[in-house]
C-alpha positions as CSV (number, residue, x, y, z in Angstrom):
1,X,-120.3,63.9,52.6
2,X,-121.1,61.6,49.7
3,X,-119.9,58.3,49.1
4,X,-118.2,59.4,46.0
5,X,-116.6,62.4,48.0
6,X,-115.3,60.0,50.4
7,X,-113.8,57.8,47.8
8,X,-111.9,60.7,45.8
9,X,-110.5,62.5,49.3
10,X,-109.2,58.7,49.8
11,X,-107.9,58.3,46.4
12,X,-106.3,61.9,46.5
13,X,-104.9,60.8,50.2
14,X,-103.8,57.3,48.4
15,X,-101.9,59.0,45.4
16,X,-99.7,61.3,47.4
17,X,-98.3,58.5,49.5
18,X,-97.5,56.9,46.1
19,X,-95.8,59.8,45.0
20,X,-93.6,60.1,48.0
21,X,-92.8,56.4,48.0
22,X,-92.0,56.8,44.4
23,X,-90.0,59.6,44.8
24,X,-88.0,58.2,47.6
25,X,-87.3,54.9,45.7
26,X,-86.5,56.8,42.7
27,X,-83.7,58.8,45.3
28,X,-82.6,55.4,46.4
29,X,-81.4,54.1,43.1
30,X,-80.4,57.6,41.9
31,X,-78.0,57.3,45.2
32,X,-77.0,53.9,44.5
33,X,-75.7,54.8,41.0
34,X,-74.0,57.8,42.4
35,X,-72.2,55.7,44.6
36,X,-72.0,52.4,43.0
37,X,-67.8,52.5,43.3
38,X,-68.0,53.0,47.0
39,X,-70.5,50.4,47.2
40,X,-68.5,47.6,45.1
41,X,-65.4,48.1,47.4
42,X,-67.7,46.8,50.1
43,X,-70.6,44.9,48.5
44,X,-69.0,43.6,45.5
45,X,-70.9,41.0,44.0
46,X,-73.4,41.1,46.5
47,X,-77.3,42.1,46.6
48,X,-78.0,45.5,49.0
49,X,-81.1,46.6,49.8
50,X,-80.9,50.4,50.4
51,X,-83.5,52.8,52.6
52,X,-83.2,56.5,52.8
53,X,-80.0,55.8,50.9
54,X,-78.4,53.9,53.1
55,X,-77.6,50.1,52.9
56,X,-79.2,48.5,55.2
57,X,-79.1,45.1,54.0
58,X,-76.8,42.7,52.2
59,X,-76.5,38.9,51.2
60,X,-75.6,37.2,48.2
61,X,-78.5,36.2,46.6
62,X,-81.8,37.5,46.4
63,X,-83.9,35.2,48.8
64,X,-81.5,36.4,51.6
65,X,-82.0,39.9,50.7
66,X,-86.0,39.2,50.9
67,X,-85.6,37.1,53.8
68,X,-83.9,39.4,56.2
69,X,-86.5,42.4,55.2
70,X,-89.2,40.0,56.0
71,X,-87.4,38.8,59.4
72,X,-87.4,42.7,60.3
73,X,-91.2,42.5,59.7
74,X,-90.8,45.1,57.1
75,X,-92.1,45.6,53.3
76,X,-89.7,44.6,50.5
77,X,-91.2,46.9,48.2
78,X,-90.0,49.8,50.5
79,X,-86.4,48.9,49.6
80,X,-84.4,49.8,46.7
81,X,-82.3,46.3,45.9
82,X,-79.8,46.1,43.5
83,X,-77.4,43.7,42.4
84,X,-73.1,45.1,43.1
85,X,-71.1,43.2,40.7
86,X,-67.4,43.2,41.4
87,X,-66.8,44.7,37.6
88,X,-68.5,47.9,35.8
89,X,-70.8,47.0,33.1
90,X,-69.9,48.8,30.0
91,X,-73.0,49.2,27.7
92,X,-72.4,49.3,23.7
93,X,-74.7,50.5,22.0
C-alpha cells in the first residue's frame, strides 16, 4: 500500500467520525430546542451541557460548564452547551 493510499483510507476513516460527531451534536441542539420549556422549568437561566440528549451538566456561567467537563476528563467540544434563559426570546424580524 502506498503512502498516498494510506493517507486517503485515513482521511476517509477521519471524515466519517466527523460526520457522526456532527450528526450527534446537530441531534443535541435539535433536542434541546425541542425541549427548551421542560428545560427552563429546571435550568432556567442557567448553562447545560447536553450528551446523547441528555443534560448532563449545569452551572451558571460558562467557565463552570467548561470546568466540570474538564474535571470529568472529557472533551468540551463533545457537548452541546447552550444558554436556558428564564424568558422565551421572541425574534422580529
Amino acid at each position: 500500500m502506498t503512502l498516498v493510499e494510506i493517507r486517503k483510507k485515513t482521511d476517509t476513516v477521519l471524515d466519517k467520525e466527523l460526520q457522526m460527531k456532527y450528526h450527534r451534536l446537530q441531534e443535541d441542539f435539535l433536542w434541546i430546542l425541542a425541549n427548551k420549556e421542560k428545560l427552563r422549568d429546571e435550568y432556567a437561566n442557567k448553562y447545560i451541557a447536553v450528551e446523547n440528549k441528555e443534560v448532563k451538566y449545569s452551572d451558571d456561567t460558562i467557565n463552570g460548564i467548561i470546568t466540570k467537563i474538564k474535571q470529568s476528563k472529557r472533551k468540551v467540544e463533545d457537548f452541546a452547551i447552550e444558554y436556558i434563559g428564564e424568558c422565551p426570546v421572541n425574534l422580529l424580524f
